[in-house]
C-alpha positions as CSV (number, residue, x, y, z in Angstrom):
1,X,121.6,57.3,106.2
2,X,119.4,60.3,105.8
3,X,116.4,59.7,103.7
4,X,116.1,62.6,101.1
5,X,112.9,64.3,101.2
6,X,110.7,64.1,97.8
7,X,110.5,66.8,95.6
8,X,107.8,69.7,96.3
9,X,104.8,68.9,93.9
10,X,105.2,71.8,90.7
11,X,102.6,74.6,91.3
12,X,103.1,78.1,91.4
13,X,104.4,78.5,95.1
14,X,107.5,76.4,93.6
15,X,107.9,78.0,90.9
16,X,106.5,75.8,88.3
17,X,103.2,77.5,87.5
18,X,101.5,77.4,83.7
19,X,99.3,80.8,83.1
20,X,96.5,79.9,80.6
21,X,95.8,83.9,79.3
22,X,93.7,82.7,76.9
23,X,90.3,84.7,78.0
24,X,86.7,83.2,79.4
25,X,84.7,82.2,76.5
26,X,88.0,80.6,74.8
27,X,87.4,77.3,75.5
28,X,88.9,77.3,78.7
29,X,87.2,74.3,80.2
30,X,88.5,72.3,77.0
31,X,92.4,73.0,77.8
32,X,91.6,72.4,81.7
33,X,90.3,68.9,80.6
34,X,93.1,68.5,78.5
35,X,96.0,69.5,80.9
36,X,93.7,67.1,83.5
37,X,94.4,64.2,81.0
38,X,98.5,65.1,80.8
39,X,98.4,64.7,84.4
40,X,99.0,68.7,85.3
41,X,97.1,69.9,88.2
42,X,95.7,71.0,90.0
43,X,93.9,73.2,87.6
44,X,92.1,76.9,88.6
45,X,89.4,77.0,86.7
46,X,85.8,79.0,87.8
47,X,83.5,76.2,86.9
48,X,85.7,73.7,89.3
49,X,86.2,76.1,92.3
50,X,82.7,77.4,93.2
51,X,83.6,78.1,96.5
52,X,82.8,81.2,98.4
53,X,85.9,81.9,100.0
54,X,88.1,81.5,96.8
55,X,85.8,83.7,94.7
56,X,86.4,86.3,98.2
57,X,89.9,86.5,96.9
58,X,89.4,86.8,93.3
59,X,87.4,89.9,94.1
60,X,89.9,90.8,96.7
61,X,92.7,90.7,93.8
62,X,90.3,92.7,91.6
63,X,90.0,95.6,93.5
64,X,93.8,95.6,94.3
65,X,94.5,95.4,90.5
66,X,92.0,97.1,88.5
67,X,92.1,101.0,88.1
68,X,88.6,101.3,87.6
69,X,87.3,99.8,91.2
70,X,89.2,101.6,93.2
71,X,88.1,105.1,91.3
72,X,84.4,104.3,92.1
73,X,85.2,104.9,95.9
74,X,85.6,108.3,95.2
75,X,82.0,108.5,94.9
76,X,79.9,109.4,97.6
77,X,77.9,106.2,97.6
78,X,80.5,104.0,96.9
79,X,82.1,101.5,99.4
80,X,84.1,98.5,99.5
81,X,82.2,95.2,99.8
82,X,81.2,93.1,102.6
83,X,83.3,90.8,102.5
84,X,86.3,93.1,102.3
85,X,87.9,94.6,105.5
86,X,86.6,98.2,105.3
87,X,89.9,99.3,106.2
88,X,91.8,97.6,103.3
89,X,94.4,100.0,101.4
90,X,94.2,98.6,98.3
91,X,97.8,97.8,97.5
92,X,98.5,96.2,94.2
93,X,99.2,92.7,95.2
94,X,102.4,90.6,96.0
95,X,104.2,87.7,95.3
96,X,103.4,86.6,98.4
97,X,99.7,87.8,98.2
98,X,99.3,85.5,94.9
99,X,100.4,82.9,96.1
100,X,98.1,82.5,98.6
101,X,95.7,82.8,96.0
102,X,97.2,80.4,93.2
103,X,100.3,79.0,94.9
104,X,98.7,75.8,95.5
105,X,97.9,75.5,91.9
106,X,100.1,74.1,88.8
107,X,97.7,75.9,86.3
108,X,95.6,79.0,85.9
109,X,92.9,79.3,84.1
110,X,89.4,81.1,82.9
111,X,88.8,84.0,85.9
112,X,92.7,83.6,86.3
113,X,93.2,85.2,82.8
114,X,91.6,88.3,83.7
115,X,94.8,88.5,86.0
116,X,97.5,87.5,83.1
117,X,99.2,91.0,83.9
118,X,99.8,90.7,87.1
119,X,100.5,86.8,87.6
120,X,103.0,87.2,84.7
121,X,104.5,90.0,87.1
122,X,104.2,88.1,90.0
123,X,105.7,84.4,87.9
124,X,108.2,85.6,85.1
125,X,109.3,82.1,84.4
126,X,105.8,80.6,84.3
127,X,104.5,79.1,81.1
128,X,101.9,81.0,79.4
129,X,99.2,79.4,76.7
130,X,97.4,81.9,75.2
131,X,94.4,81.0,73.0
132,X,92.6,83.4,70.8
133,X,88.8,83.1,69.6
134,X,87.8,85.4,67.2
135,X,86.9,88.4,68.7
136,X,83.2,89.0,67.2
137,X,82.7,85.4,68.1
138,X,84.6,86.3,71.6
139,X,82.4,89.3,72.2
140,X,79.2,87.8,71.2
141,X,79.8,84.3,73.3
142,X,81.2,86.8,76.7
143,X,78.6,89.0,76.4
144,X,75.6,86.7,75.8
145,X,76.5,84.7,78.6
146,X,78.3,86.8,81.1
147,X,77.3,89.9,81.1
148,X,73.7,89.1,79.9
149,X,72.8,85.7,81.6
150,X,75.0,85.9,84.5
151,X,75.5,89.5,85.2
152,X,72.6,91.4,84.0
153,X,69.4,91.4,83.1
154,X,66.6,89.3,85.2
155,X,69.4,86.0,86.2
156,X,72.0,89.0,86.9
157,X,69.0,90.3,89.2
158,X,68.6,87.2,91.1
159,X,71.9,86.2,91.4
160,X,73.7,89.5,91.9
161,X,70.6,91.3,94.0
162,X,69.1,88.5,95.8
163,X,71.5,86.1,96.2
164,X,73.0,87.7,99.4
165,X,70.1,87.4,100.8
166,X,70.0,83.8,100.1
167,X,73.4,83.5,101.6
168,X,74.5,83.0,97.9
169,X,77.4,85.7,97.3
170,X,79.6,84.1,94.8
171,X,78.3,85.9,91.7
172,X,78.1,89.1,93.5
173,X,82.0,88.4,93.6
174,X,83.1,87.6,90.0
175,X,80.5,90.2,89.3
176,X,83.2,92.6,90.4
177,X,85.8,91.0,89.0
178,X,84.6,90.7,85.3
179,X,82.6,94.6,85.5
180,X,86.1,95.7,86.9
181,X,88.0,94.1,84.1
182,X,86.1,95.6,81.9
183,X,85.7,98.8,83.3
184,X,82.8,99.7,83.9
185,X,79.1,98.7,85.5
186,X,76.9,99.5,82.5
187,X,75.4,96.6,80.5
188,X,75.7,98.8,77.2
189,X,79.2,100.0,77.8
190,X,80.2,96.6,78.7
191,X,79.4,95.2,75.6
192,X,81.0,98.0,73.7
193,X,84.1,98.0,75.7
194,X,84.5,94.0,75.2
195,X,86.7,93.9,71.5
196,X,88.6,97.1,72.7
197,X,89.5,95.2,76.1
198,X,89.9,91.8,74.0
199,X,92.6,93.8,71.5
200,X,94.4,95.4,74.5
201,X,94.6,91.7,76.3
202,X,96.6,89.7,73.8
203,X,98.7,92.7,72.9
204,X,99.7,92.8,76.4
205,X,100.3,89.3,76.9
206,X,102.8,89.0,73.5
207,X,104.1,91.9,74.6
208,X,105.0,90.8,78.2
209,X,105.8,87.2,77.7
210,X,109.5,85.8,76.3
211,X,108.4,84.0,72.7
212,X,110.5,80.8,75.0
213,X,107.9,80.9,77.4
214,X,105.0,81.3,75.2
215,X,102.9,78.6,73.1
216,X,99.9,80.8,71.2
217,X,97.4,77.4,70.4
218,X,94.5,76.7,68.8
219,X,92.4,74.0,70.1
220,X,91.6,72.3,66.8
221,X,95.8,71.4,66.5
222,X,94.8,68.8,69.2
223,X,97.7,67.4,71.0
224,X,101.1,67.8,69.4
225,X,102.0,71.6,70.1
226,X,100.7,71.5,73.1
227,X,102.8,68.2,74.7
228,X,106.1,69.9,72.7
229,X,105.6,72.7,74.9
230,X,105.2,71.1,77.5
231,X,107.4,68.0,77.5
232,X,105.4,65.5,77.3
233,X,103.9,62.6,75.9
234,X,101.1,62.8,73.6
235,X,98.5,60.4,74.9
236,X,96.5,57.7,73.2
237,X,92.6,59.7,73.4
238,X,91.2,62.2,71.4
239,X,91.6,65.7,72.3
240,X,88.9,67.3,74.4
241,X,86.1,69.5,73.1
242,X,83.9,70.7,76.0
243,X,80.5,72.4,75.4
244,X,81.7,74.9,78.3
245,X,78.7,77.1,77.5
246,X,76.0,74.4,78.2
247,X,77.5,73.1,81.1
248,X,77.9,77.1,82.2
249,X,74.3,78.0,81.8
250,X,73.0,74.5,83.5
251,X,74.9,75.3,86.6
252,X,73.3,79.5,86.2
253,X,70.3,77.6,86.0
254,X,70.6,75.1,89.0
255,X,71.8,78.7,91.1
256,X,68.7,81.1,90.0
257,X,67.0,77.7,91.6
258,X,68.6,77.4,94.6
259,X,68.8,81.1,95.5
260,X,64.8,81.3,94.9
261,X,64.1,78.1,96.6
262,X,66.1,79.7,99.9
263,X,64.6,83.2,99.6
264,X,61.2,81.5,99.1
265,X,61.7,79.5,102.6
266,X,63.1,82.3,104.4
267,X,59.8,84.5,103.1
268,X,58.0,81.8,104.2
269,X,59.2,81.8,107.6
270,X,59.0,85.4,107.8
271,X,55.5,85.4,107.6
272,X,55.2,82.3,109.9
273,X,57.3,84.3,112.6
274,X,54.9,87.4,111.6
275,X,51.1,85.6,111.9
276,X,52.4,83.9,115.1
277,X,54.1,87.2,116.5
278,X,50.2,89.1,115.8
279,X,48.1,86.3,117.4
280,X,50.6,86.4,120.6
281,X,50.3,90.4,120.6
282,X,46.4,90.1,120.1
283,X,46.2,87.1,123.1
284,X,48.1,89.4,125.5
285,X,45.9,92.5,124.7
286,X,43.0,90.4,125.2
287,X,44.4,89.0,128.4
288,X,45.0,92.3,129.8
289,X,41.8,94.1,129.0
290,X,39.9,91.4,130.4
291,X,42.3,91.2,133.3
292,X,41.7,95.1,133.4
293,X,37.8,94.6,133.5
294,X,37.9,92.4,136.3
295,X,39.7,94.5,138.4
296,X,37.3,97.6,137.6
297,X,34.3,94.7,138.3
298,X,36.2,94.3,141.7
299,X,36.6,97.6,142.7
300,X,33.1,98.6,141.5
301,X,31.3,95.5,143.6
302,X,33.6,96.7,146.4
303,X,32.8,99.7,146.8
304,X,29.4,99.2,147.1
């Protein structure tokens, strides 16, 4: 008799997916914890996947989704990045492009919510949590951190400027995917544009979403709306509460570090190659004048 296989593992390639809409600066880490401890995973979650190639394809999805990418190579200086092919028509994405993206996963969350639209699209039976912080205490918490800390300013500099040239690229990535979310490169129109992009997020996602499929929760009900939704047990530990935001700007931190620390070596280097490449230059020319003087001594002595 046939053994029957096991069942595929839930994710989003089977079907099974959980969409956590609820934006960056919601306490996203907190409900990633959380699901962790209900034994849902694996989780998407930008703090978790630091990895070069996924944050590739976030910025790949970004300027396949996001209106206001694409217009900016209409300019004359505008290109697409390194990292994409220069070729690439843009399409709006696929079922099958997702899930190369997320199909591995069971949940989405944090730099997935930017993409709520278009997962919902691409998943209409998912589950979708949506949590909703305040939006002055939204704006203020996104745009003190991200834009400012991580994005702009002197760390945006050093990350976003410098850190190719450390080999450090990742934040040049999500720096395309957060500045195309919100439409726009400018630090001052950013901040502007944040409660206006806030508003049109949520209305979208009730709008989009079957009230069936949708469980709008606040962090501080702790477990019991969250394991009704999803069928299952509420366990026997306090909810978590994750200071996202400290653990955020440590690992900024740790990367303005590391990016310095390789851009300092490779200056080093540089100048090592440099000093070594003059003194060889200077040896030969000495070499050859004096081999050039001996010659004329030569000819001189025989001639005479």
């Amino acid at each position: 008799m046939r053994e029957s296989k096991p069942a595929p593992t839930p994710c989003f390639a089977t079907g099974q997916g959980i969409i956590c809409a609820g934006l960056p600066r919601s306490g996203t880490l907190s409900l990633a914890t959380a699901l962790d401890i209900l034994g849902i995973g694996p989780i998407q979650h930008g703090l978790r996947d630091t990895s070069t190639r996924e944050a590739y394809a976030w910025s790949h999805a970004a300027w396949c989704s996001f209106p206001y990418l694409r217009s900016r190579l209409s300019s004359r200086d505008s290109k697409l990045p390194f990292y994409l092919p220069p070729y690439d028509a843009l399409l709006p994405w696929t079922r099958a492009d997702w899930d190369r993206l997320v199909g591995r996963y069971r949940c989405t969350t944090d730099v997935g919510s930017m993409f709520s639209e278009q997962l919902i699209g691409a998943y209409p039976d998912a589950k979708v949590i949506l949590v909703e912080r305040p939006v002055d205490r939204w704006a203020r918490s996104y745009g003190r951190v991200l834009i400012d800390k991580t994005y702009c300013s002197v760390g945006g500099f050093i990350k976003c400027r410098l850190g190719p040239w450390a080999d450090c690229t990742t934040t040049t990535a999500y720096y395309d995917v957060s500045m195309g979310w919100l439409g726009t490169f400018s630090r001052h129109e950013a901040h502007r544009m944040l409660p206006v992009r806030h508003r049109e997020h949520y209305e979208m996602v009730r709008r989009l979403v079957p009230a069936e499929q949708l469980l709008e929760f606040d962090l501080k009900d702790g477990w019991e709306p969250l394991c009704k939704f999803l069928n299952l047990p509420v366990p026997d530990v306090p909810f978590p509460h994750v200071n996202e935001e400290t653990e955020f700007l440590r690992m900024l931190r740790g990367l303005d570090i590391m990016i310095l620390s390789k851009l300092a070596q490779k200056l080093f280097w540089a100048l090592l190659a440099g000093v070594a490449a003059a003194f060889l230059s200077r040896s030969s020319t000495r070499r050859l004048m004096l081999h050039a003087l001996r010659r004329t001594f030569a000819h001189y002595h025989h001639c005479k």
